[in-house]
DRENROFI-44234 format. One record per atom (N, C-alpha, C, O): residue in three letters; y, x, z; residue number from 1; atom name. Coordinates in steps of 0.2 Angstrom, whole numbers. Layout:
<sites>
{residu=ALA; c2=Y; c1=X; c3=Z; num=NUM; atome=CA}
...
</sites>
This chain:
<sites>
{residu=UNK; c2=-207; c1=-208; c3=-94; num=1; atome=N}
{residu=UNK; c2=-201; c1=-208; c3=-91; num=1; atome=CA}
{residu=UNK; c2=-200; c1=-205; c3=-84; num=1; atome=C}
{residu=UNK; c2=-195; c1=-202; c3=-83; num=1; atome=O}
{residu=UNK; c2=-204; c1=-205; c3=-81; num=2; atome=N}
{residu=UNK; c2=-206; c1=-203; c3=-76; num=2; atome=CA}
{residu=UNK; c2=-203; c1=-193; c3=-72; num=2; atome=C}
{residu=UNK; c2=-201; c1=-190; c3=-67; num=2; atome=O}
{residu=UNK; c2=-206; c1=-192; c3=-80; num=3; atome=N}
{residu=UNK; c2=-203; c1=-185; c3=-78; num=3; atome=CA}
{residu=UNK; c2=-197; c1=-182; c3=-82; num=3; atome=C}
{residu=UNK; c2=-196; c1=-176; c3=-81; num=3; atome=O}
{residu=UNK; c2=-194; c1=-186; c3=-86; num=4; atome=N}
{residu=UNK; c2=-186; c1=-185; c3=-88; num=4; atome=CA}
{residu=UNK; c2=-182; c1=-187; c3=-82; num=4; atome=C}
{residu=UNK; c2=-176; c1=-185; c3=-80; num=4; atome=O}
{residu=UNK; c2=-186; c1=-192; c3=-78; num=5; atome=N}
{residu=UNK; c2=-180; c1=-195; c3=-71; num=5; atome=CA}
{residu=UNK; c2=-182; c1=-191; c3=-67; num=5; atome=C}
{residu=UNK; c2=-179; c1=-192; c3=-61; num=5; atome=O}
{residu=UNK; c2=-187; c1=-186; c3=-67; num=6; atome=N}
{residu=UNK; c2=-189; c1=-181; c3=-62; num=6; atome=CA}
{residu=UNK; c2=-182; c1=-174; c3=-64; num=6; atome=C}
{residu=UNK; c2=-177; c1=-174; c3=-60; num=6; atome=O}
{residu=UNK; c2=-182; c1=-173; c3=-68; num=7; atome=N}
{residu=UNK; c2=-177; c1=-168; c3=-73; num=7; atome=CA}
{residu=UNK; c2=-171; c1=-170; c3=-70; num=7; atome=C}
{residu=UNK; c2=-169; c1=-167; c3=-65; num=7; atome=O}
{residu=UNK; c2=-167; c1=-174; c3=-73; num=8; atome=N}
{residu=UNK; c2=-160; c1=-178; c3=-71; num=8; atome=CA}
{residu=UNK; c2=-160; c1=-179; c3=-64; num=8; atome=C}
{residu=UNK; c2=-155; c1=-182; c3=-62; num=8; atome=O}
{residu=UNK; c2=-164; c1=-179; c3=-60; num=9; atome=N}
{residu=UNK; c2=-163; c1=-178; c3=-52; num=9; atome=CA}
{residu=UNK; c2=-163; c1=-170; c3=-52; num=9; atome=C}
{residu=UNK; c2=-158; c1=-167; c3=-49; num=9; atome=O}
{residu=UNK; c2=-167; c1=-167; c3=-54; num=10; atome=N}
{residu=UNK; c2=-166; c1=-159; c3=-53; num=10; atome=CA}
{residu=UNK; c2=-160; c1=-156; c3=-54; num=10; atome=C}
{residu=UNK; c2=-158; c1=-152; c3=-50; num=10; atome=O}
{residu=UNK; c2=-157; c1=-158; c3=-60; num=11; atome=N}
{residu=UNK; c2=-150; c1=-154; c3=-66; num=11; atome=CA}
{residu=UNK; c2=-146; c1=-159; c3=-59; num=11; atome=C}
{residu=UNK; c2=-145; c1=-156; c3=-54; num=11; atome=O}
{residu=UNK; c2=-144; c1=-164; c3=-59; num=12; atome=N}
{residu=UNK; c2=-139; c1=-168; c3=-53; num=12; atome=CA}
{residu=UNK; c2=-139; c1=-165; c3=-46; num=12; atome=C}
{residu=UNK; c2=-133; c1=-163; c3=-44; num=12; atome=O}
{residu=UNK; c2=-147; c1=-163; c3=-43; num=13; atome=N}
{residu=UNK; c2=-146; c1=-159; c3=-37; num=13; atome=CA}
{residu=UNK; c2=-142; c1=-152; c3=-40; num=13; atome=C}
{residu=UNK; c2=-136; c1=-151; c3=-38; num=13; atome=O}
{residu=UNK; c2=-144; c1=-149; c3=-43; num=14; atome=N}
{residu=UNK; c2=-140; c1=-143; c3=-46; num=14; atome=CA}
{residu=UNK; c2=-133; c1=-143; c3=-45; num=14; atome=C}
{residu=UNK; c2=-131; c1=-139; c3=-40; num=14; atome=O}
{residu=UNK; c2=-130; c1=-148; c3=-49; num=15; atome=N}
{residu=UNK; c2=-123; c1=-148; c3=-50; num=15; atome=CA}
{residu=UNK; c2=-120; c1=-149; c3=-44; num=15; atome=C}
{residu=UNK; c2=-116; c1=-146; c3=-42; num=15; atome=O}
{residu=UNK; c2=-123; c1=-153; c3=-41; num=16; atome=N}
{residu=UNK; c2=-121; c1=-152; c3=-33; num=16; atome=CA}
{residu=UNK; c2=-119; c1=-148; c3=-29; num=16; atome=C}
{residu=UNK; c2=-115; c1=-149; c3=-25; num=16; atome=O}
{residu=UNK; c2=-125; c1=-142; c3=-30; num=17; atome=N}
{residu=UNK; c2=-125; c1=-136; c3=-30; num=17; atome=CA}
{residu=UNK; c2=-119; c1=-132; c3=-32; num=17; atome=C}
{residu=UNK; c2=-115; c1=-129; c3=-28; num=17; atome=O}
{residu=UNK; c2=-117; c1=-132; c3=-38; num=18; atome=N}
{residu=UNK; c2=-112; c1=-130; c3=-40; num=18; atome=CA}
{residu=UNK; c2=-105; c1=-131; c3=-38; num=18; atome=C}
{residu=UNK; c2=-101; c1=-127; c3=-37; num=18; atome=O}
{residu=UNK; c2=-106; c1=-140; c3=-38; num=19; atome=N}
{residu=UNK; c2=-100; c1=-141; c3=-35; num=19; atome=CA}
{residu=UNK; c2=-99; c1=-140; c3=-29; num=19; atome=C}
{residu=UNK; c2=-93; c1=-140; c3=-27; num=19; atome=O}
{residu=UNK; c2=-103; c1=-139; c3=-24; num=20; atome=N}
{residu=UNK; c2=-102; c1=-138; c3=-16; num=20; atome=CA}
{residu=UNK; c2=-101; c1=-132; c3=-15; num=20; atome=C}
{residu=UNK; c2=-101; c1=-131; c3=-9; num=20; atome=O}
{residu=UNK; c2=-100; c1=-124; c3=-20; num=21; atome=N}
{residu=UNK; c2=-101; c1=-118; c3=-23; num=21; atome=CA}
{residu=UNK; c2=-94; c1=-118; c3=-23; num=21; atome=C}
{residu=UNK; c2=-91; c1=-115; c3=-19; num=21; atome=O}
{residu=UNK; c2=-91; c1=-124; c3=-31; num=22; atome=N}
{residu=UNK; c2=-85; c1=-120; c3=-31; num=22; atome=CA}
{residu=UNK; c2=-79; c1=-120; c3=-24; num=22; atome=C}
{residu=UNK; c2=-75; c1=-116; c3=-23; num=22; atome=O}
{residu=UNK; c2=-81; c1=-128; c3=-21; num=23; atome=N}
{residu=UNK; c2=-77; c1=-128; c3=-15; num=23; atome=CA}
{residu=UNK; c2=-77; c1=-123; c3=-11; num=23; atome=C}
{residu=UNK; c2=-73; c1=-122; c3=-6; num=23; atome=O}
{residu=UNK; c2=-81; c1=-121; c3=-11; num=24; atome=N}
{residu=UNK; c2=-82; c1=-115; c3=-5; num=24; atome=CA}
{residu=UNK; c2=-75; c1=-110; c3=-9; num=24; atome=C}
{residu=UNK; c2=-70; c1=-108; c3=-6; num=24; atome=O}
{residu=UNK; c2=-77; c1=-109; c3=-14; num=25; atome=N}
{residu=UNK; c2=-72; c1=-102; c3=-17; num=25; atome=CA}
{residu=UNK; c2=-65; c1=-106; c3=-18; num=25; atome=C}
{residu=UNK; c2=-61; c1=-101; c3=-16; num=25; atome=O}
{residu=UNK; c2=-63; c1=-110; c3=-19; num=26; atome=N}
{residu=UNK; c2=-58; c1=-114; c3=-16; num=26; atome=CA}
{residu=UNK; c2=-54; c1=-113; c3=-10; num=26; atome=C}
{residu=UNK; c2=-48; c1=-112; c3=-10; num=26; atome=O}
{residu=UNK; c2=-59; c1=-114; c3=-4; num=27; atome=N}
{residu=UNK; c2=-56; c1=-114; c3=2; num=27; atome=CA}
{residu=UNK; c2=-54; c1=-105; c3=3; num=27; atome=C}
{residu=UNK; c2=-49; c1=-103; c3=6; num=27; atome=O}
{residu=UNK; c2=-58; c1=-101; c3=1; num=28; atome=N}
{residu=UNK; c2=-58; c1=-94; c3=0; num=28; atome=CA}
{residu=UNK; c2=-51; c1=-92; c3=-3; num=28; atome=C}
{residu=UNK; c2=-47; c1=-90; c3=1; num=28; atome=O}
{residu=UNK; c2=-51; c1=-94; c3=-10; num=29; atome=N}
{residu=UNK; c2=-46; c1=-92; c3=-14; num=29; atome=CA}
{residu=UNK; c2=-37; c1=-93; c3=-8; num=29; atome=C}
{residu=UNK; c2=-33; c1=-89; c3=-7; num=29; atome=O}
{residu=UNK; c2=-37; c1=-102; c3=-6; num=30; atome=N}
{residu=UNK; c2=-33; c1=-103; c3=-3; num=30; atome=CA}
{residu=UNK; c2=-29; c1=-97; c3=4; num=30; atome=C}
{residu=UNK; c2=-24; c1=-95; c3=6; num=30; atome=O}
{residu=UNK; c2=-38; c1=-96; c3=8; num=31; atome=N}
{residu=UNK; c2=-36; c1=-91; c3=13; num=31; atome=CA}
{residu=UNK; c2=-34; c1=-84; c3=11; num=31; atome=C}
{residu=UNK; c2=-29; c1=-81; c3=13; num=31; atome=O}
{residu=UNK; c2=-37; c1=-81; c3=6; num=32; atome=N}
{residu=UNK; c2=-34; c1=-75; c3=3; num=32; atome=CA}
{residu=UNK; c2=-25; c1=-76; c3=-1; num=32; atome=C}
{residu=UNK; c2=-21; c1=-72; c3=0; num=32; atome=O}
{residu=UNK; c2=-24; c1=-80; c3=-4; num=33; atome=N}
{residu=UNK; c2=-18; c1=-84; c3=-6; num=33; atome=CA}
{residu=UNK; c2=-10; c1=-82; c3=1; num=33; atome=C}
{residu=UNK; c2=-5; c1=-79; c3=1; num=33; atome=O}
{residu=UNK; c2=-14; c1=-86; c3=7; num=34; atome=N}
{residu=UNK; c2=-11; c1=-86; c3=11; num=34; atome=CA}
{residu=UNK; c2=-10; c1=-78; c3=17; num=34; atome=C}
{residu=UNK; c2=-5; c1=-76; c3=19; num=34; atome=O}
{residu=UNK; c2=-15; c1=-75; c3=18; num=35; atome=N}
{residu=UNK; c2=-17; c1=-68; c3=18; num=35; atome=CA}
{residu=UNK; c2=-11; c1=-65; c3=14; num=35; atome=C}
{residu=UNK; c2=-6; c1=-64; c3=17; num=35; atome=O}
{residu=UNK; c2=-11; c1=-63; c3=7; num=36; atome=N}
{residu=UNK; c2=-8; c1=-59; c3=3; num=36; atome=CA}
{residu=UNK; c2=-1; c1=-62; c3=3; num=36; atome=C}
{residu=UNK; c2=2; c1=-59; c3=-1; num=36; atome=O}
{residu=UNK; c2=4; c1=-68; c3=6; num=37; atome=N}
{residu=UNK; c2=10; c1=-69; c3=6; num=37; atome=CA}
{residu=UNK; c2=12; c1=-66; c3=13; num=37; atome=C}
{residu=UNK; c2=18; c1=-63; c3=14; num=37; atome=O}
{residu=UNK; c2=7; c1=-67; c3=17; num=38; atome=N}
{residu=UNK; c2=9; c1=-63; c3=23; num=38; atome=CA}
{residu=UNK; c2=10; c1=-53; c3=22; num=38; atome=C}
{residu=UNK; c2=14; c1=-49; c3=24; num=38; atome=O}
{residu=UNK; c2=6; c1=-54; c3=18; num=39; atome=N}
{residu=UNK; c2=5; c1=-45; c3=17; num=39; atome=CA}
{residu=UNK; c2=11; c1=-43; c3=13; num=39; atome=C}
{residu=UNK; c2=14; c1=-38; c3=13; num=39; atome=O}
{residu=UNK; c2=13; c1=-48; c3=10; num=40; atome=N}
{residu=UNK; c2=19; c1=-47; c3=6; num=40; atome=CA}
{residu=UNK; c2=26; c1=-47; c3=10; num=40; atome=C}
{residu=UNK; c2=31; c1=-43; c3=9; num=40; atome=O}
{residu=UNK; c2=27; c1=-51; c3=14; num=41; atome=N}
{residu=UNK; c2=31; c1=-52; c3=19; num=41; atome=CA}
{residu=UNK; c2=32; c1=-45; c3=23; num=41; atome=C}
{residu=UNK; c2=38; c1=-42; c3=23; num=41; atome=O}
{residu=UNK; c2=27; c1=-43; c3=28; num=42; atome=N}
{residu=UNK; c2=25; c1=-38; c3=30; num=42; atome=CA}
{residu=UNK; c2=27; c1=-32; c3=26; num=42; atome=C}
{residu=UNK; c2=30; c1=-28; c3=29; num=42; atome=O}
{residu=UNK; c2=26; c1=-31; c3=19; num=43; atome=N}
{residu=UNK; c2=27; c1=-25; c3=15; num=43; atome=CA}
{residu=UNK; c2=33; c1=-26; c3=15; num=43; atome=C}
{residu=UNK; c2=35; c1=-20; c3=15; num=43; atome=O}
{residu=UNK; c2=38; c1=-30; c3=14; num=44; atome=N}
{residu=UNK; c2=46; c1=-32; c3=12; num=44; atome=CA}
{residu=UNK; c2=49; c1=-29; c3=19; num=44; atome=C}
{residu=UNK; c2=51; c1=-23; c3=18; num=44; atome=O}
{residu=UNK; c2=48; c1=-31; c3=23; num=45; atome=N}
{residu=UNK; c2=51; c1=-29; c3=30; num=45; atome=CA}
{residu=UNK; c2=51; c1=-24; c3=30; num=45; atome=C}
{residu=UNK; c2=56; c1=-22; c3=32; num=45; atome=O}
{residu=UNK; c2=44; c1=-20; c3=29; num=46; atome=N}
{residu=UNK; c2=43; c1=-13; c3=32; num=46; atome=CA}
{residu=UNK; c2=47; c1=-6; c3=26; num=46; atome=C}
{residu=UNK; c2=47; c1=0; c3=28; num=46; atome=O}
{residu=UNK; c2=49; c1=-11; c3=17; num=47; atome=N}
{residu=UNK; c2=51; c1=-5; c3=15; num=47; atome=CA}
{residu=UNK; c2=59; c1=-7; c3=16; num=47; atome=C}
{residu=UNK; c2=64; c1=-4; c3=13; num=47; atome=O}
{residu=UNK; c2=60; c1=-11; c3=20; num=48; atome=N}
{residu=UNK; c2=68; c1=-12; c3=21; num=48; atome=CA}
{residu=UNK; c2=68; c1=-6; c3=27; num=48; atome=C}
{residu=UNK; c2=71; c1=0; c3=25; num=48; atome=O}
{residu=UNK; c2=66; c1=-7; c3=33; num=49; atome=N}
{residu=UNK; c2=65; c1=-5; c3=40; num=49; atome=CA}
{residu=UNK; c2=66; c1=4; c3=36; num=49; atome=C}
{residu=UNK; c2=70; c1=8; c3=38; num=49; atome=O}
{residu=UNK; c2=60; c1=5; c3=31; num=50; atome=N}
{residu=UNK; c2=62; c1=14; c3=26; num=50; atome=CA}
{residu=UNK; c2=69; c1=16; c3=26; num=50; atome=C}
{residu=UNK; c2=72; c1=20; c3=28; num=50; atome=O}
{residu=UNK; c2=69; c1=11; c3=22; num=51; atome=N}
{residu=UNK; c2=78; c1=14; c3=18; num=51; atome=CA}
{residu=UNK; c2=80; c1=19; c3=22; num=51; atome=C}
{residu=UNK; c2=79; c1=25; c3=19; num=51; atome=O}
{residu=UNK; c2=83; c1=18; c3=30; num=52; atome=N}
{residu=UNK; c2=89; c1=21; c3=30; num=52; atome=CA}
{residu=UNK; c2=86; c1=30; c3=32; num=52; atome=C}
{residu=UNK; c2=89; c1=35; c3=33; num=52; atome=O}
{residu=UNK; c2=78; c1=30; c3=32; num=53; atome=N}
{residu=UNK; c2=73; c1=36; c3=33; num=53; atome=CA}
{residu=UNK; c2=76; c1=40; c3=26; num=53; atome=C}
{residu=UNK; c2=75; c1=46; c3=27; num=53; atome=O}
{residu=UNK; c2=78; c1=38; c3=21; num=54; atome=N}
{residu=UNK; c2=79; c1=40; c3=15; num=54; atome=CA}
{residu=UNK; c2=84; c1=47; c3=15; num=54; atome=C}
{residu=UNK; c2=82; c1=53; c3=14; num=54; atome=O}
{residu=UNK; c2=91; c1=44; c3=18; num=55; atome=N}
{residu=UNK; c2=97; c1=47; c3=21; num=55; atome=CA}
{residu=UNK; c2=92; c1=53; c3=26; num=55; atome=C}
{residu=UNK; c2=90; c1=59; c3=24; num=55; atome=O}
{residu=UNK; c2=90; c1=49; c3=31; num=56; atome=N}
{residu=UNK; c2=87; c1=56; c3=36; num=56; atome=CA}
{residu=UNK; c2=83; c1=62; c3=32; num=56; atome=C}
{residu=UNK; c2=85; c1=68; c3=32; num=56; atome=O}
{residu=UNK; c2=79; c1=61; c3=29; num=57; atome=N}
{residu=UNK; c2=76; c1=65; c3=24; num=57; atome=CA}
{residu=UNK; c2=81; c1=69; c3=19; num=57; atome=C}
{residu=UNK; c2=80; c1=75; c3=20; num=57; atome=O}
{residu=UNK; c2=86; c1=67; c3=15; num=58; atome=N}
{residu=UNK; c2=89; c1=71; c3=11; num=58; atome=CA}
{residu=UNK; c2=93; c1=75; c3=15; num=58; atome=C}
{residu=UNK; c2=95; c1=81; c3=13; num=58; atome=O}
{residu=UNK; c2=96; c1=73; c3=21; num=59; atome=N}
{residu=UNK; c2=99; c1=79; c3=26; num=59; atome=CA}
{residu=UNK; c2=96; c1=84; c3=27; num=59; atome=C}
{residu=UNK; c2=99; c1=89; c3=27; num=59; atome=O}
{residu=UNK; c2=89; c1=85; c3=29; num=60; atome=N}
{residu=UNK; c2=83; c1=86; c3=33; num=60; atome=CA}
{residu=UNK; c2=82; c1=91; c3=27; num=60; atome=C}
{residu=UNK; c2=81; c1=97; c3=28; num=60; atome=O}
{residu=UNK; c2=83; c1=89; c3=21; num=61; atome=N}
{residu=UNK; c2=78; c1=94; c3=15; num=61; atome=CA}
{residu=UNK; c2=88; c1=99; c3=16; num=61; atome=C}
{residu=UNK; c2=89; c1=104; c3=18; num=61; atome=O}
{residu=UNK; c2=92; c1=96; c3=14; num=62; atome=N}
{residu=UNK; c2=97; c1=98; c3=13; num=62; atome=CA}
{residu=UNK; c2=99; c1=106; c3=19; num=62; atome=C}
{residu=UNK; c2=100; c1=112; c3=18; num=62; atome=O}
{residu=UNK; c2=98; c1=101; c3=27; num=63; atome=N}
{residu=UNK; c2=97; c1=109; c3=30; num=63; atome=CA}
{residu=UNK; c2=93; c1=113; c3=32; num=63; atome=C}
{residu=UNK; c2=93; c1=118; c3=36; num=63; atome=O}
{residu=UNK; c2=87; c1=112; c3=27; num=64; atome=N}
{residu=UNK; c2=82; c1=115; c3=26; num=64; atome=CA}
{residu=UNK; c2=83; c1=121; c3=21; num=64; atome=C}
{residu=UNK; c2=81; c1=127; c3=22; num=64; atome=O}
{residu=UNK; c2=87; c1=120; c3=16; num=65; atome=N}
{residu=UNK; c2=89; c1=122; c3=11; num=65; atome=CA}
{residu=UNK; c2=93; c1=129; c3=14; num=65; atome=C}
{residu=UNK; c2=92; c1=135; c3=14; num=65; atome=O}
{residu=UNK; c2=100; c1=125; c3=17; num=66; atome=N}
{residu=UNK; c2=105; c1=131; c3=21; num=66; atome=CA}
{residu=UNK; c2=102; c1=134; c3=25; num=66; atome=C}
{residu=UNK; c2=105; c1=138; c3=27; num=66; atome=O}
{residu=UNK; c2=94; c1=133; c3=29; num=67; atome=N}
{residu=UNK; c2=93; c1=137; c3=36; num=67; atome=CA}
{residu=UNK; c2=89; c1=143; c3=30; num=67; atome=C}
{residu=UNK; c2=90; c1=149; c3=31; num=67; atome=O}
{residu=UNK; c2=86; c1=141; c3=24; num=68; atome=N}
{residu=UNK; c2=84; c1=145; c3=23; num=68; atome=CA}
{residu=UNK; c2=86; c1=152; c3=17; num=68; atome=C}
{residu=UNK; c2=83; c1=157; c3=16; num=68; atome=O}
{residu=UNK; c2=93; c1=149; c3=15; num=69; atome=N}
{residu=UNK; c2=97; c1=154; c3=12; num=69; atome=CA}
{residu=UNK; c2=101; c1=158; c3=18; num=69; atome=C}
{residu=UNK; c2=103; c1=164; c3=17; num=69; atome=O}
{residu=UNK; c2=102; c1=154; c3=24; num=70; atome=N}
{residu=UNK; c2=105; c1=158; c3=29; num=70; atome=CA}
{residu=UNK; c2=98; c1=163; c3=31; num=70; atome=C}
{residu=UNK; c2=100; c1=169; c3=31; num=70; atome=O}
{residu=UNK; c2=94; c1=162; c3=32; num=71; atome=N}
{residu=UNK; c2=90; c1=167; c3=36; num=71; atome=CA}
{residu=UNK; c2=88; c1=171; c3=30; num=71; atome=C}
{residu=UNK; c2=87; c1=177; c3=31; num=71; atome=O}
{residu=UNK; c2=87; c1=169; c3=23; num=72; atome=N}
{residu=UNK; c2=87; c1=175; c3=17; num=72; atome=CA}
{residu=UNK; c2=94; c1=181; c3=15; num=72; atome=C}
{residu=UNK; c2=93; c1=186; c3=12; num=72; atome=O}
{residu=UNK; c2=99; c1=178; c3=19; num=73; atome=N}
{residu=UNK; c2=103; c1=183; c3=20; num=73; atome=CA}
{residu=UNK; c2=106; c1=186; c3=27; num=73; atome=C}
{residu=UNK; c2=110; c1=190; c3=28; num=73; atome=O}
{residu=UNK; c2=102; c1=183; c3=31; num=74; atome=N}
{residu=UNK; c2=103; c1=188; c3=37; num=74; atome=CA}
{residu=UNK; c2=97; c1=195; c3=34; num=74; atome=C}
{residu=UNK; c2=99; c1=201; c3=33; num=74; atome=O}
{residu=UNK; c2=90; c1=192; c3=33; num=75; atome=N}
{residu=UNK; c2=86; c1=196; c3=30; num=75; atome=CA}
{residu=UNK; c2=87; c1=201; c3=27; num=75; atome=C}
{residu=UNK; c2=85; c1=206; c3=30; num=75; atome=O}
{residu=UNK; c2=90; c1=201; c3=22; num=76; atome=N}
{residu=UNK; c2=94; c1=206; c3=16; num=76; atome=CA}
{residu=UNK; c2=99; c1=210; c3=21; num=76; atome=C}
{residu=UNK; c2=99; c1=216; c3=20; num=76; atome=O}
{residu=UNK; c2=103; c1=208; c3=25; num=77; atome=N}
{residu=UNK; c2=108; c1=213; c3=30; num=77; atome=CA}
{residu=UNK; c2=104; c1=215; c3=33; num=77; atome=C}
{residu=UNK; c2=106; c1=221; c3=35; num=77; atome=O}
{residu=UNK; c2=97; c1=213; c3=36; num=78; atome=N}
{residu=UNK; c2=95; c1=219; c3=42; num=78; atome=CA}
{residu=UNK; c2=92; c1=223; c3=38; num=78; atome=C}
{residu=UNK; c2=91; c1=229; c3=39; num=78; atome=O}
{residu=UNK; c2=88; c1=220; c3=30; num=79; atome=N}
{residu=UNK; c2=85; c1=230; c3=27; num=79; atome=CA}
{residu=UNK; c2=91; c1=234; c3=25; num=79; atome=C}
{residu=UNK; c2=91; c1=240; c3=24; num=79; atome=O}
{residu=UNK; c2=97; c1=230; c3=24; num=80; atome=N}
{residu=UNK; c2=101; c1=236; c3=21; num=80; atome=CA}
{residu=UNK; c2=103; c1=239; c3=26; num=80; atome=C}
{residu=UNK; c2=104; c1=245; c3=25; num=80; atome=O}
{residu=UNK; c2=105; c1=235; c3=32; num=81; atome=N}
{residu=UNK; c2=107; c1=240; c3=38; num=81; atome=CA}
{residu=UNK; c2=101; c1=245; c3=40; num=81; atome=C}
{residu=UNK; c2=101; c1=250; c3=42; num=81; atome=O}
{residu=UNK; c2=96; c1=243; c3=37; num=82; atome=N}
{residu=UNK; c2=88; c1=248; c3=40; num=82; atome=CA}
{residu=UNK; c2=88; c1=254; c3=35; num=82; atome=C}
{residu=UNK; c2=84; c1=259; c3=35; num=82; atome=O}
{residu=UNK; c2=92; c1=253; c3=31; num=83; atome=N}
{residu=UNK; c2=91; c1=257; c3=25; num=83; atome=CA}
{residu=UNK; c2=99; c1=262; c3=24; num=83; atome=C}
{residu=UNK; c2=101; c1=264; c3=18; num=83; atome=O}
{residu=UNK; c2=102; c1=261; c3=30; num=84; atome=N}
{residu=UNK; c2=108; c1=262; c3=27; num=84; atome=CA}
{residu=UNK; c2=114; c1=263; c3=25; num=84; atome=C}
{residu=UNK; c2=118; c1=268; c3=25; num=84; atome=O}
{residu=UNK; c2=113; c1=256; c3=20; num=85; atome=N}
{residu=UNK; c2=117; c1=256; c3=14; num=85; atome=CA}
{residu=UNK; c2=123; c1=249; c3=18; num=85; atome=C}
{residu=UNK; c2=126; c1=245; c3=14; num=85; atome=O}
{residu=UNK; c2=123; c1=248; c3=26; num=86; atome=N}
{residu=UNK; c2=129; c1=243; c3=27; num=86; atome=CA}
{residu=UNK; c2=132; c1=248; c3=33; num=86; atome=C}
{residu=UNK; c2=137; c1=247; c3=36; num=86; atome=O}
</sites>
């Protein structure tokens, strides 16, 4: 009997183990839980705060566009005048 209650003290200490393990990932799981509601929060904010970058940007490409049809037809006027044919 002796070394079956040797055994069932072993497997008990174990589980203990176990059980003092899973609370750990617990407390863990909980901080990361709270961590990621924050990061969420923070992400909401900052793609609101984007938005109105949206607008500045399609202007920005928009007179990108005219600066460079404009300077492709100054272009064309100074070889034709170089050449010329104005």
């Amino acid at each position: 009997m002796g070394d079956t209650d040797d055994r069932i003290v072993r497997i008990e200490s174990k589980l203990d183990k176990v059980v003092d393990h899973l609370g750990s990932i617990d407390v863990t799981l909980a901080k990361n839980t709270v961590s990621l509601i924050d990061h969420i929060a923070r992400t909401e904010i900052l793609e609101e705060k984007i938005k109105p970058l949206d607008y500045v940007v399609g202007a920005v490409k928009i007179l990108l566009v005219l600066a460079t049809i404009g300077a492709g037809y100054e272009g064309a006027v100074m070889i034709l005048k170089a050449l010329g044919k104005l």
